[in-house]
C-alpha positions in Angstrom: 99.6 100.9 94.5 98.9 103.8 96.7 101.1 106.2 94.4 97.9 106.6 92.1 96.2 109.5 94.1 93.0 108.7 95.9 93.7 104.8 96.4 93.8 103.2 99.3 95.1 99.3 100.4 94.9 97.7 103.9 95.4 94.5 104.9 93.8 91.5 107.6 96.8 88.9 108.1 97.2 85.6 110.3 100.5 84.3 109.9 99.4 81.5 112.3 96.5 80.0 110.1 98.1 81.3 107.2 95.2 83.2 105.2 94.3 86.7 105.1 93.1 89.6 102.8 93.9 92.9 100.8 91.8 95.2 100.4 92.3 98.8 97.3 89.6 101.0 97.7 89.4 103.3 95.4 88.0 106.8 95.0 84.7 108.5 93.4 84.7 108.2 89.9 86.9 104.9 89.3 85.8 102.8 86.6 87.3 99.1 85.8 87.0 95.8 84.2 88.5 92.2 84.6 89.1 89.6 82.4 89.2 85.6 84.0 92.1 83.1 82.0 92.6 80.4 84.6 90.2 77.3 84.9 89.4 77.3 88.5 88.2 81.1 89.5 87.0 81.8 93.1 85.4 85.4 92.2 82.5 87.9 93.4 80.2 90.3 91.3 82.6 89.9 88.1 80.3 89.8 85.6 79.4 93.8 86.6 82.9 94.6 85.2 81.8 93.6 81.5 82.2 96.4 79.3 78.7 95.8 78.0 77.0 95.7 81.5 75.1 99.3 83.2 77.7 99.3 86.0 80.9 101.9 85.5 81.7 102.8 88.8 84.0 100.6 91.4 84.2 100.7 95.0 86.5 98.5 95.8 88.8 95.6 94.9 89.2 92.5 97.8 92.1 89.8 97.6 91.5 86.9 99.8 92.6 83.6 100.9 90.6 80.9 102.2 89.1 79.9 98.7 85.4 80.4 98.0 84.7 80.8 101.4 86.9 83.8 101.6 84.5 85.8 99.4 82.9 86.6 102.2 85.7 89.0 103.6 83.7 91.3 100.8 80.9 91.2 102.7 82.4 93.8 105.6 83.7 95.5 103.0 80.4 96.8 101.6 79.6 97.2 104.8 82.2 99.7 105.7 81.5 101.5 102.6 77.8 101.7 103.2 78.7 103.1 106.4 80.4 105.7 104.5 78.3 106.8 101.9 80.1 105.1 99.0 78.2 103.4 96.2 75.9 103.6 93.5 73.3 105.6 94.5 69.7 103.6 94.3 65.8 105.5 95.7 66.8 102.9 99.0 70.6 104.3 99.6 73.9 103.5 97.9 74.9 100.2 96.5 78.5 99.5 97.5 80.3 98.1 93.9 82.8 95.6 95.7 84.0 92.8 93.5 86.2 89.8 94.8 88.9 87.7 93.8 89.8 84.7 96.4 92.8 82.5 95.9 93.1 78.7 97.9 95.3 78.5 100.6 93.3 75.7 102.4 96.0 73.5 102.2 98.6 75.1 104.5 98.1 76.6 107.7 94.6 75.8 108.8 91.9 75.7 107.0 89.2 76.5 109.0 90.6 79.4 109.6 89.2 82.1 106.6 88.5 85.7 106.4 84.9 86.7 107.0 83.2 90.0 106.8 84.7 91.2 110.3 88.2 90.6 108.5 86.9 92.7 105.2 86.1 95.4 107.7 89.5 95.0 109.4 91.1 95.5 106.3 89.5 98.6 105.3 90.3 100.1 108.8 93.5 99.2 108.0 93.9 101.0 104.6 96.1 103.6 103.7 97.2 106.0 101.3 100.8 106.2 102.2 102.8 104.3 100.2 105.3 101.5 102.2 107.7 99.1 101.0 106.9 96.1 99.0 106.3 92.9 101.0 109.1 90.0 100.9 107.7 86.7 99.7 106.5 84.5 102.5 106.3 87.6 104.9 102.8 86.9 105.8 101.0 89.9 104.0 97.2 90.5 103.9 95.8 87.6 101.0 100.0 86.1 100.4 100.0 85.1 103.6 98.8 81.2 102.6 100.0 81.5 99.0 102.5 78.5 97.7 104.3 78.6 94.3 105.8 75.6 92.3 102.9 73.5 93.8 103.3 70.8 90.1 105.5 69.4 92.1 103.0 68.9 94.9 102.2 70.6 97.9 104.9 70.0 100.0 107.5 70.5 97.4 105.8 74.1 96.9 107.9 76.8 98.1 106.3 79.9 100.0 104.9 83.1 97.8 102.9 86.2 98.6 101.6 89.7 98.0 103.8 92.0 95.7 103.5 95.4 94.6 105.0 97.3 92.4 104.7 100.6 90.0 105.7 101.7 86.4 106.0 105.3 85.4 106.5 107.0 82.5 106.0 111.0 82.8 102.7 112.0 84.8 101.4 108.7 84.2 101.4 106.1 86.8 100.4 102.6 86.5 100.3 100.4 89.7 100.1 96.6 90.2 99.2 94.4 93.3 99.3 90.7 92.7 99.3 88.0 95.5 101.2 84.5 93.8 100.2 81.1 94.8 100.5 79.7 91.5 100.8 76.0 90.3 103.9 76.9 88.1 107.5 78.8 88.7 108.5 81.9 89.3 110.9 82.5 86.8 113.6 84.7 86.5 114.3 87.1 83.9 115.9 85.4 81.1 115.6 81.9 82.7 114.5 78.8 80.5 112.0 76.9 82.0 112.1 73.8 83.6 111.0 70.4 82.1 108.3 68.2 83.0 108.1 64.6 84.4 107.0 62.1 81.6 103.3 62.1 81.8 102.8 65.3 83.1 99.6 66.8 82.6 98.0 63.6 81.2 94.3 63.1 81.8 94.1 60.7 85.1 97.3 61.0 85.9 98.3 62.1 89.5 100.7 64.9 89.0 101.5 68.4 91.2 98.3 69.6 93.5 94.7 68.7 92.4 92.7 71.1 90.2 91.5 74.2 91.5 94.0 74.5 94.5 96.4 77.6 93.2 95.4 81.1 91.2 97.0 84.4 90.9 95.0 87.7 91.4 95.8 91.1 91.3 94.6 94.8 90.9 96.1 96.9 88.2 95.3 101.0 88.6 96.3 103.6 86.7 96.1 107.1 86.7 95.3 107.2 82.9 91.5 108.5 81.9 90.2 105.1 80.2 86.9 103.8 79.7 85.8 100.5 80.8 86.0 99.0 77.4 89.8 100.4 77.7 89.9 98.8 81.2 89.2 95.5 79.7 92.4 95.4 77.5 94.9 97.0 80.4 93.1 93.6 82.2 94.0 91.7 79.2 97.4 93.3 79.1 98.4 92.2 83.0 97.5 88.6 81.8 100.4 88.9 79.5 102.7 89.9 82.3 101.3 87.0 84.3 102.5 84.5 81.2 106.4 86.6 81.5 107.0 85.5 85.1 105.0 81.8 85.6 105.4 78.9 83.9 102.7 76.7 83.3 100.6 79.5 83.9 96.7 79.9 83.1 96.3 76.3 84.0 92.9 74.2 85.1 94.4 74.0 88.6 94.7 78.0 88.7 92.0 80.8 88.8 94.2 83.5 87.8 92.3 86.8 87.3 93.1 90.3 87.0 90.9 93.9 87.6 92.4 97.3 85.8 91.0 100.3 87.0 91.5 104.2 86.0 90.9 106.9 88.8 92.6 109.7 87.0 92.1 112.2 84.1 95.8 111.6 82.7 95.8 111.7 79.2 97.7 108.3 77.7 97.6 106.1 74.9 95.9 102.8 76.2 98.5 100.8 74.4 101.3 103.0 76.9 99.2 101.7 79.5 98.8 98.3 78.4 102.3 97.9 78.3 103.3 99.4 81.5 100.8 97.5 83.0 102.6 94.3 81.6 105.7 95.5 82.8 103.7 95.9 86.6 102.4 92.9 86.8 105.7 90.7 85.9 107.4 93.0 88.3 105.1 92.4 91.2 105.2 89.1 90.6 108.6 88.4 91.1 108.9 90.4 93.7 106.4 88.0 95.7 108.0 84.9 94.2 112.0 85.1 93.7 114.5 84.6 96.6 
């Protein structure tokens, strides 16, 4: 992620409880929008990344465990913007533009354990340009470090996931992906053939995996391609597809799955080069956080 110049990632983990969150922040001048295709979303000031909407400027992007009431890691992280200078300037001061993505990891771990605004904060103390090495699944990373995959089978057939990153280049241009997995289907493996269902599966009523609303996969996508917000929105669109190359059921009722794309450079690029680098990104990261 932090090969796109000016971006920045940090992390808040507990390993113990199980939960944490991610933090990109990005610099002056980033614009982005998100698209939603699970059924069970956990998310913060989305609707501001609709192409239609005044908003065109982003501040930063927070990952976090802990469900719904892990939105409110975002919370420190206006705060530590604000304290900065960094927002949409307003008569009264600037308006930090932090949108949120949560994912549930209240099943594992502890659950009253969740990151708050002092964890937000932590996590952009925490942040860094310098590019490191790519968390190994189950590790205990920033918002992977509660996240399960394969829970269809039930929670405690669900095998650990976590927070991968990875990068596609092509040239000059550079298109980054974070994504933490904890995703009611399989991580496959390139090539591999999913695996079949139990009779019944999916039927209405029918007990069957974890309930609704207990998984989602989130992620950041950023490029250093000039795009517009509009063009933001299909790169989004585009790391949805690479979602649906690595997981399998994916975009289900039980997940929230939900991606941000944002540009921060002046790299000239077709958006359909981007769209498909960001594809390749986002399958990439995933398996990193979700194979052996």
């Amino acid at each position: 992620m932090t090969r796109v110049p000016g971006v920045a990632v940090g992390h808040w983990s507990d390993e113990v409880a199980r939960t944490g969150c991610s933090v990109v922040l990005f610099p002056e001048g980033a614009v982005a929008s998100g698209e939603v295709r699970g059924g069970a979303p956990a998310t913060r000031e989305w609707e501001l990344l609709a192409p239609e909407r005044m908003m065109s400027r982003i501040d930063a992007v927070v990952l976090s465990g802990g469900s719904a009431f892990g939105l409110a890691a975002c919370d420190g992280v206006v705060r530590w913007c604000e304290e900065r200078g960094r927002g949409f300037a307003t008569t009264a001061g600037v308006v930090p533009i932090v949108v949120g993505l949560a994912v549930y990891d209240l099943g594992v771990g502890d659950a009253s354990v969740r990151p708050g605004p002092g964890e937000g904060y932590a996590a952009c103390e925490a942040a860094s340009e310098v590019a490191g090495t790519n968390p190994r699944p189950g590790r205990g990373v920033g918002a992977g470090c509660g996240a399960t995959i394969g829970s269809w089978r039930g929670r405690d057939a669900a095998r650990p996931g976590g927070l991968g990153v990875t990068a596609e280049h092509q040239g000059e241009l550079v298109v980054s992906a974070i994504v933490v997995v904890n995703c009611y289907g399989d991580v496959l493996e390139p090539g591999a053939d999913p695996l079949p269902f139990p009779a019944g599966a999916f039927d209405p009523g029918v007990p069957f995996g974890s309930p609704p609303g207990e998984n989602t996969t989130v992620g950041v996508v950023v490029t250093n391609a000039a795009l517009s917000k509009t063009q933001c929105l299909l790169v989004a669109q585009s790391a949805h597809d690479g979602l649906a190359r690595a997981v399998d059921p994916v975009h289900t009722l039980a997940d929230g799955d939900a991606f941000v794309a944002a540009s921060v450079g002046v790299v000239g690029a077709p958006v359909d080069l981007v769209r498909t680098l960001a594809a390749r990104a986002i399958c990439g990261a995933v398996r990193v956080a979700g194979l052996p």
